[in-house]
C-alpha positions in Angstrom: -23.9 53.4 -39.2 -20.5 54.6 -40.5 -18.0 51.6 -41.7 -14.8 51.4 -40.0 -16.7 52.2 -36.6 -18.1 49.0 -35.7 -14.6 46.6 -36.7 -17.0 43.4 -36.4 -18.6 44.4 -39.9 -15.2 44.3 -41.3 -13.8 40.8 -40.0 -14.9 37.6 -42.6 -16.4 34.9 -40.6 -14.7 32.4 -42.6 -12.2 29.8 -40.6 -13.3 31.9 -36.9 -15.2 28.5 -35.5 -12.3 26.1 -34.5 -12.2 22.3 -35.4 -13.3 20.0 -32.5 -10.3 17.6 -32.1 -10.9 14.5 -29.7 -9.1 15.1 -26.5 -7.9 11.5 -26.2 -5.6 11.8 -29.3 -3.3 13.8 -27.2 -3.2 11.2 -24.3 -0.8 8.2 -23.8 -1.4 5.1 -21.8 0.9 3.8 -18.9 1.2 0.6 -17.3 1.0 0.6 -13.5 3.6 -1.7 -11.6 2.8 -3.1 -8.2 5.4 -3.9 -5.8 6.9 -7.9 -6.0 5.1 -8.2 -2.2 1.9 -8.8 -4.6 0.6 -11.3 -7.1 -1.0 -8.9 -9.5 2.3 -6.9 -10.6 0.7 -5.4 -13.9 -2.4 -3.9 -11.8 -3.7 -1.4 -14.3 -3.3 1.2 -16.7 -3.4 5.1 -16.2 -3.8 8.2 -18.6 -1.7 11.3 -18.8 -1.3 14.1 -21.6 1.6 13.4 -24.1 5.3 16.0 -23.7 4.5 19.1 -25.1 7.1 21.6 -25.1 8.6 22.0 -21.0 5.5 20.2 -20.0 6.8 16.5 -19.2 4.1 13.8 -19.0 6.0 11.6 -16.5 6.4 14.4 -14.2 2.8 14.7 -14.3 3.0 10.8 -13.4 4.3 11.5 -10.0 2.7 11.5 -6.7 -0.8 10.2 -8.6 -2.7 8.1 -5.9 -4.0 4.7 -6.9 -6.6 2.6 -4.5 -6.8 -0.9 -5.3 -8.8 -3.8 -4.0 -6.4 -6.0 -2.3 -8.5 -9.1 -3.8 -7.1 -7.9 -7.2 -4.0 -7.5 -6.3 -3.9 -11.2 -5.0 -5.0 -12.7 -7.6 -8.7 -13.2 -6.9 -8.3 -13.7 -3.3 -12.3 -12.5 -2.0 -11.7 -13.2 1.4 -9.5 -10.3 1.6 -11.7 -7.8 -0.9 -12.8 -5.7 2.0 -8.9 -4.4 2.1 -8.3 -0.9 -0.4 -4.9 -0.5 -0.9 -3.3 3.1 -1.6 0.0 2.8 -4.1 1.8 5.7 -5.1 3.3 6.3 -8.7 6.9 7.3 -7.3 9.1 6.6 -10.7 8.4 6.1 -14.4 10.5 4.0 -16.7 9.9 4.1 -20.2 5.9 3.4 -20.1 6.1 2.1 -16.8 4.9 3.5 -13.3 6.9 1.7 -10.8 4.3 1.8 -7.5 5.1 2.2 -3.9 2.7 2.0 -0.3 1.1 4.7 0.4 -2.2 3.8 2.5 -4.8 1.1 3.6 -8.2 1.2 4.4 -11.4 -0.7 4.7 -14.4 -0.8 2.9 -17.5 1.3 4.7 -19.6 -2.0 4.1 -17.4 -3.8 6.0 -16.9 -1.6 8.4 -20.8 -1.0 9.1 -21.1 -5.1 9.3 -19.1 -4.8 12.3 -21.3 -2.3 14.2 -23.6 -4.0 16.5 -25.8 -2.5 19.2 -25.3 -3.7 23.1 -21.4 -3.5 22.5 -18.4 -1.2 23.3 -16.2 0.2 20.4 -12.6 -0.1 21.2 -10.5 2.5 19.0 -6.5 3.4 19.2 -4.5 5.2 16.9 -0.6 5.5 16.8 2.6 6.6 15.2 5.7 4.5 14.6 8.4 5.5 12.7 10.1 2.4 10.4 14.1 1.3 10.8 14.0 2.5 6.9 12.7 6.2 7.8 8.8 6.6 7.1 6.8 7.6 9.7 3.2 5.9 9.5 0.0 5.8 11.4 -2.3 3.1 12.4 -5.5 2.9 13.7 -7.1 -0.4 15.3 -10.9 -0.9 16.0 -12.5 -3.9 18.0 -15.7 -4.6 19.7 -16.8 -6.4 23.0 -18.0 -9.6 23.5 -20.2 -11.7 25.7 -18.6 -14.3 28.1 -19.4 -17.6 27.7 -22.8 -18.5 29.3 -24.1 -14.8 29.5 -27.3 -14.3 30.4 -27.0 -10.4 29.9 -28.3 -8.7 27.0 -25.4 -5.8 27.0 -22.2 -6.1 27.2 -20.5 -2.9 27.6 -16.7 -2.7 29.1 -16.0 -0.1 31.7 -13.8 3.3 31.2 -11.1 2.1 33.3 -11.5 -1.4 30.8 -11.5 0.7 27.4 -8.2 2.4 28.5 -6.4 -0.6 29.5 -7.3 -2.3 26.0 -6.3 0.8 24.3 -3.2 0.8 25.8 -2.6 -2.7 25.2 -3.6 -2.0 21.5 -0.9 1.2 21.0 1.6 -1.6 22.5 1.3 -4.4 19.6 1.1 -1.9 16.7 4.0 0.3 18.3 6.3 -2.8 18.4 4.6 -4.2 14.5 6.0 -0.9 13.2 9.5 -0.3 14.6 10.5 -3.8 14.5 11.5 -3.5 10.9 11.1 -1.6 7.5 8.1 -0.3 5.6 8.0 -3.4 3.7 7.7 -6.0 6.6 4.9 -3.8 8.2 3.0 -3.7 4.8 3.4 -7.8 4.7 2.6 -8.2 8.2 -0.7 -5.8 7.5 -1.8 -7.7 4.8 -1.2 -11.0 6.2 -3.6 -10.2 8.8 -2.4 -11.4 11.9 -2.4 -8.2 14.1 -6.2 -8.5 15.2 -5.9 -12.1 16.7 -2.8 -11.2 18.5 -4.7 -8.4 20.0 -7.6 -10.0 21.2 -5.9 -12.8 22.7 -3.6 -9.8 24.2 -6.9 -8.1 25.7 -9.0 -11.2 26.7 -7.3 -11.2 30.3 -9.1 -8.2 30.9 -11.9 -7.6 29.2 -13.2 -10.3 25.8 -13.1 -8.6 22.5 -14.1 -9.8 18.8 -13.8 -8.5 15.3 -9.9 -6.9 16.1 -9.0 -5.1 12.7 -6.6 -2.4 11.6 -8.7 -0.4 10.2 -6.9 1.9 8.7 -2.8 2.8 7.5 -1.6 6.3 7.0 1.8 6.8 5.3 2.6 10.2 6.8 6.0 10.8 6.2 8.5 9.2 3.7 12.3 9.5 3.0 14.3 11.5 0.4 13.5 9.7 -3.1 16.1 6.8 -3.7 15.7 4.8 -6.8 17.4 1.6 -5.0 15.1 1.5 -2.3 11.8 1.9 -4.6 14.1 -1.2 -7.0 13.8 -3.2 -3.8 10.1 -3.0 -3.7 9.8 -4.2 -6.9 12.8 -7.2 -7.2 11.5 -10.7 -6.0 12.9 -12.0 -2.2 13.6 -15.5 -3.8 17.1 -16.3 -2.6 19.1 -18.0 -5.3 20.8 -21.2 -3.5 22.4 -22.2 -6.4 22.9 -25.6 -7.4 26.1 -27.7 -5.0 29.3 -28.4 -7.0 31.9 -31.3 -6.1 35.1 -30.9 -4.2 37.6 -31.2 -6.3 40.1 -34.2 -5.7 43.6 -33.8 -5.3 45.7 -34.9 -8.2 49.1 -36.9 -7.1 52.1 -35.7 -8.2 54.3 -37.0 -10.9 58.2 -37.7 -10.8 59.8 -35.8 -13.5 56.6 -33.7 -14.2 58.0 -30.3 -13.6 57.1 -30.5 -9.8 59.9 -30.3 -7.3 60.1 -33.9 -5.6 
């Protein structure tokens, strides 16, 4: 074979196999931020791939989807662990990911615990739109129960039944989500109150048990405004202050400058 045809015969093989460089030394750590409706603010950390050149690392920040157990983010709270909550990195300050809503959910676990045979599953889904702009949808699940002193094995509700509760159901959560902003619904959701005031709602026409809301869909949010996110994430303590003393009326002086 001729030299100069085949150009591989020419090229030195010295420095052609590349160092292997650890792929963490060009990551940086952030700290996540929950909202101030939680216990947990400093909830965890996330990774991202330093600034290089027009590629910004916070930008890369933004939009990322966190789920977190709600038991962490009450401070140990297990009764509640079944609960995922969905925050969204909306801002970044410095080496901080300031966290919005963005979601709830329950645990499949849970959720198969609750599935019984000889029962009817109640299901309703709706959308309300918030005084402060989101649009968000819900979805509620609850099973039948028996009657007190039932003798029968099943107890399945009728068609006619199902719709009434369902209706009932798309009433409460309409009304939970309009009456005020994003944040009260998210306080009212994880406070936990929705389910009892359902069943109590729906046991004129047909008993029910096991009332969740299963499930919180953030569909739609506002334009971005870095006051409204500050709000998520500044305490609701109101300062009082502390009460200060009238102050008492000095009598005048003759001859002190004061016209008698």
């Amino acid at each position: 074979m001729a030299v100069g045809k085949n150009k591989r015969l020419t090229k030195s093989k010295k420095g052609s196999r590349k160092k292997a460089v650890d792929p963490f030394q060009k990551k940086e750590w952030y700290n996540l931020v929950a909202p101030s409706i939680f216990t947990t603010r400093q909830c965890g950390k996330t990774l991202i791939t330093k600034t290089q050149g027009t590629k910004v690392s916070s930008d890369g920040l933004k939009d990322r989807v966190i789920e977190l157990s709600l038991a962490d983010l009450n401070g140990g709270n297990e009764s509640v662990s079944y609960r995922k909550i969905k925050l969204c990195i909306e801002d970044v300050q410095g080496y901080n990911c300031l966290l919005n809503f963005h979601g709830m959910d329950m645990t499949r676990d849970k959720l198969c615990s609750l599935i019984k045979k000889k029962k009817s599953i109640l299901e309703a889904s709706v959308d309300v739109r918030t005084t402060d702009g989101y649009i968000v949808r819900m979805f509620c699940i609850a099973f039948t129960k028996k009657q007190e002193g039932q003798q029968k094995l099943t107890c399945y509700a009728k068609a006619t039944q199902i719709r009434a509760i369902r209706a009932k159901m798309v009433g409460i959560m309409s009304e939970l989500g309009a009456k005020g902003d994003l944040k009260t619904l998210v306080k009212d959701l994880i406070a936990g109150t929705t389910g009892a005031e359902i069943e109590k709602a729906a046991n004129t026409i047909f008993p029910i048990e096991d009332c969740y809301i299963r499930k919180v869909k953030v569909l739609k949010k506002p334009k971005f405004d870095v006051t409204a996110l500050m709000e998520w994430h500044t305490d609701d303590a109101v300062d009082t202050g502390t009460p200060v003393a009238a102050p008492t009326e000095e009598p005048l002086v003759a001859g002190s400058g004061g016209r008698l």
